[in-house]
C-alpha positions as CSV (number, residue, x, y, z in Angstrom):
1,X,32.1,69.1,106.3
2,X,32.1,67.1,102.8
3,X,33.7,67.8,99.8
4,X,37.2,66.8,97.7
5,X,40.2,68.2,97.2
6,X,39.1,69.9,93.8
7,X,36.7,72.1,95.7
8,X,38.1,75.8,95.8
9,X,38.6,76.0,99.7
10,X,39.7,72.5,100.0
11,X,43.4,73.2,99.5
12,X,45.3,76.6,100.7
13,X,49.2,76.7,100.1
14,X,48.7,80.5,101.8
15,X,46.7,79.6,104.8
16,X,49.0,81.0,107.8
17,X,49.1,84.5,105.8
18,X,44.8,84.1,105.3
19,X,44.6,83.2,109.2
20,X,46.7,85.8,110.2
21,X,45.2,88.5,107.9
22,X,41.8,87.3,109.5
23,X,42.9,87.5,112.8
24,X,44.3,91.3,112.1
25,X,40.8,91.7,111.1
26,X,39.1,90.4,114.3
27,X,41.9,93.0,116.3
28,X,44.6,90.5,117.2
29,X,47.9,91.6,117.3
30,X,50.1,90.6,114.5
31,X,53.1,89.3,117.3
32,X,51.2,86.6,118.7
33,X,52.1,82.6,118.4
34,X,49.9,80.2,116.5
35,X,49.0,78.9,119.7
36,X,48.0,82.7,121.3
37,X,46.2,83.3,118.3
38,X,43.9,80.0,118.3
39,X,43.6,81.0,122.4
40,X,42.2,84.4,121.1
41,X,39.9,83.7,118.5
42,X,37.9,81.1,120.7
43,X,37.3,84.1,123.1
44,X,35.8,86.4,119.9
45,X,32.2,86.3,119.4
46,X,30.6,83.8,117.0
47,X,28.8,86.4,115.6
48,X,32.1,89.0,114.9
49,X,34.0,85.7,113.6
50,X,31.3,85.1,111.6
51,X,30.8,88.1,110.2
52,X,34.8,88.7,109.7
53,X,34.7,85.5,107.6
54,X,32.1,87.2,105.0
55,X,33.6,90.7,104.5
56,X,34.9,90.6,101.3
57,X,35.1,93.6,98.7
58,X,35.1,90.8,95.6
59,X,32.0,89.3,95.2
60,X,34.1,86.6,93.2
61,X,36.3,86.0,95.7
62,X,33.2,84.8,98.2
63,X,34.7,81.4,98.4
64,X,38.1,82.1,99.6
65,X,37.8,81.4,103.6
66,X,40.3,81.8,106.4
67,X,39.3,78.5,108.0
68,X,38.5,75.7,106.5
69,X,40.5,72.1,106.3
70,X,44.0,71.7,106.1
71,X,46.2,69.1,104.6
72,X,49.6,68.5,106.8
73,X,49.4,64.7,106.4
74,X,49.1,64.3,110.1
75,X,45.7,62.6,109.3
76,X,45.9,61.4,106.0
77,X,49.7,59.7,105.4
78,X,52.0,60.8,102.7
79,X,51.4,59.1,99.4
80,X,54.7,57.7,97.4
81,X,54.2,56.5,93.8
């Protein structure tokens, strides 16, 4: 995956509440962990996921995804000025 930090899906400061509405979506239940949730998307078809990932009733909102990168600074360190 390429890009920069200025590209609209780059970034997400809402990204647990996108995953879990996407995983409502796909028919998990909103009580799982993190971890259960990850465990049940891997079993859902490519092509539902896929699929899940495009409904949208905006048109302009076509590039707001539920998965994409995520800044936590696990990989990249903290930067001080």
């Amino acid at each position: 995956m390429s890009g920069n930090a200025e590209c609209a899906w780059a970034l997400r400061h809402d990204m647990v509440e996108v995953s879990r509405s996407f995983a409502r979506k796909l028919g998990l239940a909103d009580d799982l962990t993190s971890r259960e949730v990850i465990e049940k998307l891997q079993d859902v078809p490519s092509d539902q996921f896929a699929l899940g990932m495009l409904e949208r009733t905006n048109p302009a909102s076509a590039v707001e995804r539920a998965v994409g990168p995520c800044y936590d600074n696990d990989f990249l360190p903290e930067v001080r000025c």
